[in-house]
Backbone as JSON, one array per atom type, in Angstrom:
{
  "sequence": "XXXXXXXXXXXXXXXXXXXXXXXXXXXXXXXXXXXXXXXXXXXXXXXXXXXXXXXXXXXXXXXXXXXXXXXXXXXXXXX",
  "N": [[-1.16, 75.33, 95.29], [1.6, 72.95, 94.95], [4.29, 72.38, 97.59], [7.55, 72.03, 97.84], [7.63, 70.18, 100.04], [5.58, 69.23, 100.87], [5.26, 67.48, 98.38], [7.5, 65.48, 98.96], [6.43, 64.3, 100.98], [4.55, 63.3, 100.0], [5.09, 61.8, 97.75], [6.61, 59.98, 99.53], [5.14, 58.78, 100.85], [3.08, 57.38, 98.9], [4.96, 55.48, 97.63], [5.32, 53.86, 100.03], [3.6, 52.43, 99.98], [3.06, 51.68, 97.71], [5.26, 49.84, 98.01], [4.52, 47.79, 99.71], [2.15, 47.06, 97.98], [3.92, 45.41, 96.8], [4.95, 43.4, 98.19], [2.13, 42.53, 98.7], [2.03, 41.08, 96.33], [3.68, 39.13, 95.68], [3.18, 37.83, 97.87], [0.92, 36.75, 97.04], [1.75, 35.2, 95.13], [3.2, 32.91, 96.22], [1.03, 31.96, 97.45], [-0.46, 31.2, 95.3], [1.55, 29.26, 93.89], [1.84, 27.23, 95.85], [-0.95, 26.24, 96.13], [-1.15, 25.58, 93.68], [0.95, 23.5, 93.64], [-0.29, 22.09, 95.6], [-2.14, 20.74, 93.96], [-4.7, 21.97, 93.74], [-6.1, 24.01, 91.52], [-7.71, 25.64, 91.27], [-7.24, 28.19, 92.6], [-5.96, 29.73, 90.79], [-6.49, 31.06, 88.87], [-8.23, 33.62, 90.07], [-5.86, 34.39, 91.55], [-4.17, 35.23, 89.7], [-5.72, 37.17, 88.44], [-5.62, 39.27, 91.03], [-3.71, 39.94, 91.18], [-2.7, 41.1, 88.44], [-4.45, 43.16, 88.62], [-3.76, 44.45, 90.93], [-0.82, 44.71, 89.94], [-2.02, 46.86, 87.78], [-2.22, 49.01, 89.37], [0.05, 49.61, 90.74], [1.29, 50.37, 88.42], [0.05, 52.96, 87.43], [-0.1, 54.37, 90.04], [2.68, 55.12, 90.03], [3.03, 56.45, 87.28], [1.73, 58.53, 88.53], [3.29, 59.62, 90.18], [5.53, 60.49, 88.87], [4.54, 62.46, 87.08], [3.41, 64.23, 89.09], [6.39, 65.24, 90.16], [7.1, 65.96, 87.58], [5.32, 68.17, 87.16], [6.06, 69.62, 89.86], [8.8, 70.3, 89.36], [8.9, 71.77, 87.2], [6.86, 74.12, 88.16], [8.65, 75.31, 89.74], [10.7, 75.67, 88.22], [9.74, 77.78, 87.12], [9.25, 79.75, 88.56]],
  "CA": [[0.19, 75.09, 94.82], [2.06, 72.39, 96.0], [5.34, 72.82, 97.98], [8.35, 70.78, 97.8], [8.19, 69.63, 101.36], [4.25, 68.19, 100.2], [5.87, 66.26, 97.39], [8.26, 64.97, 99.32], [5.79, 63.52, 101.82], [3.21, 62.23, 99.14], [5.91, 60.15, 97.51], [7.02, 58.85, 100.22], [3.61, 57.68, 101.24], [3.24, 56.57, 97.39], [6.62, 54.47, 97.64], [5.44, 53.09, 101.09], [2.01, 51.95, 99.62], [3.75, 50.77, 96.45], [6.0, 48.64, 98.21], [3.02, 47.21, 100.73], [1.3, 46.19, 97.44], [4.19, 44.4, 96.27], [4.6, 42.85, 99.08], [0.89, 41.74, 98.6], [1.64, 40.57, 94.79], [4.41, 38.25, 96.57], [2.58, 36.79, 98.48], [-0.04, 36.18, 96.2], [2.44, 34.65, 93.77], [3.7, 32.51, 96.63], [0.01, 31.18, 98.13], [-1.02, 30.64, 93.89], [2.32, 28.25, 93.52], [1.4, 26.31, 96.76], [-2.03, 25.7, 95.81], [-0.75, 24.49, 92.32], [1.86, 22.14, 93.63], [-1.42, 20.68, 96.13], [-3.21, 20.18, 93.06], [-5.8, 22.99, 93.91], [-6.2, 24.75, 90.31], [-9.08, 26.81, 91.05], [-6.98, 29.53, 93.27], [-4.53, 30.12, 90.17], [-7.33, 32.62, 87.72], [-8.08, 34.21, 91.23], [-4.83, 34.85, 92.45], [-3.68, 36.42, 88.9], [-6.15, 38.31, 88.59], [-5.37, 40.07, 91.72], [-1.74, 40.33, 90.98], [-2.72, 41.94, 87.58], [-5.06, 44.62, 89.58], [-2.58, 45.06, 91.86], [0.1, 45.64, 89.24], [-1.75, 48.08, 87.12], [-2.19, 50.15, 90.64], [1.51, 50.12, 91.03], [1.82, 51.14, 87.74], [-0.63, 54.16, 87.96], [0.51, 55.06, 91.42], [4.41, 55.47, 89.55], [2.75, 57.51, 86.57], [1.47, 59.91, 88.77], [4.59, 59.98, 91.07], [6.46, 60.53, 87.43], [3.96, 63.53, 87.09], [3.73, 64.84, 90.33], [7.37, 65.27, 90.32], [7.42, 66.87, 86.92], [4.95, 69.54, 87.31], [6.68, 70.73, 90.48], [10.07, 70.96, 89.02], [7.91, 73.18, 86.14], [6.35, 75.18, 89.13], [9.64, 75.53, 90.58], [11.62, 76.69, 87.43], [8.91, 79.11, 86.42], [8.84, 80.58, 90.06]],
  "C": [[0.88, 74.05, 95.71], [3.79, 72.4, 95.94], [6.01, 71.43, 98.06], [8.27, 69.78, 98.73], [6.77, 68.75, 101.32], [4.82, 67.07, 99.48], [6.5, 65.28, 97.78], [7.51, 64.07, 100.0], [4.79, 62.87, 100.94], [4.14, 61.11, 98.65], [6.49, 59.71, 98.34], [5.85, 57.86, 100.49], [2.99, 56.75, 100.31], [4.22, 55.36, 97.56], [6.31, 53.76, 98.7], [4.09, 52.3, 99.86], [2.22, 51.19, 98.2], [4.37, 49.36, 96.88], [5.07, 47.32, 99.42], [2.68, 46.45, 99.03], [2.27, 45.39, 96.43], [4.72, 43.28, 97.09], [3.76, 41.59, 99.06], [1.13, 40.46, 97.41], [2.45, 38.87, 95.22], [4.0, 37.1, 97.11], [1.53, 35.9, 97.67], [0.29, 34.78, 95.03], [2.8, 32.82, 94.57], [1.96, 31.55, 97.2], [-0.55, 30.52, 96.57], [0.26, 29.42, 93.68], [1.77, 27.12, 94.5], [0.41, 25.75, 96.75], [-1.59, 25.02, 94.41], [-0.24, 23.05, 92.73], [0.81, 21.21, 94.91], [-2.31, 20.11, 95.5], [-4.43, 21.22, 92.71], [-5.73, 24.05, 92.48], [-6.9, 25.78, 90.76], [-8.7, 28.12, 91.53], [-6.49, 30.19, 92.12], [-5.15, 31.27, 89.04], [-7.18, 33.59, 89.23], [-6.91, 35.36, 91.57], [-4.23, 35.53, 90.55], [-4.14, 37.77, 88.55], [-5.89, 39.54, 89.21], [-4.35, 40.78, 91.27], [-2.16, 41.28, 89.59], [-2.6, 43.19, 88.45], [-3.8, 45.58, 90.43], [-1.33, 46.04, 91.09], [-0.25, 46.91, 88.21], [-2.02, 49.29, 88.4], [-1.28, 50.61, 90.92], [2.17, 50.51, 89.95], [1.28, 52.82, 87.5], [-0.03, 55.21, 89.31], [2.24, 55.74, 91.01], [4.21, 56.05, 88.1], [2.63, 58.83, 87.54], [2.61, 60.14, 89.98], [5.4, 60.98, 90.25], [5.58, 62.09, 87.08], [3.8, 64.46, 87.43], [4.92, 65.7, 90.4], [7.66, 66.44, 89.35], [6.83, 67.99, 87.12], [5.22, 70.06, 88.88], [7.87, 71.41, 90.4], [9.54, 72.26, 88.12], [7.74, 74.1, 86.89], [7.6, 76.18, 89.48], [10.37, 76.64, 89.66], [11.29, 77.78, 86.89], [9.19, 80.15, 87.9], [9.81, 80.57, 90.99]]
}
């Protein structure tokens, strides 16, 4: 069973690790423009790719936050 004071500490660690990989996407967005404007094409599949990956991780990671969350309020109001 997990206890509120768990939840509390997984999403935070979720929310840190979320914001780390947007962070990453950032940057990514920011080293794929700079290679454009030197001419360098070839980084720019590369670097979206990632950024996809990345974003369906941070959307996954904020389903199961969205989940998490609900089945302990459930736990909670049953118990």
């Amino acid at each position: 069973m997990e206890t509120r004071r768990q939840g509390i500490s997984l999403i935070t660690a979720i929310c840190l690790f979320i914001g780390t990989l947007v962070v990453i996407q950032l940057w990514l967005v920011a080293a794929a423009l700079d290679a454009w404007l030197a001419g360098e094409s070839g980084v720019l599949v590369p670097a979206a790719l990632a950024s996809v990956g990345l974003f369906g991780l941070n959307v996954g990671l904020l389903a199961y936050v969205r989940a998490f969350d609900a089945r302990l309020k459930q736990t909670q109001d049953h118990g």
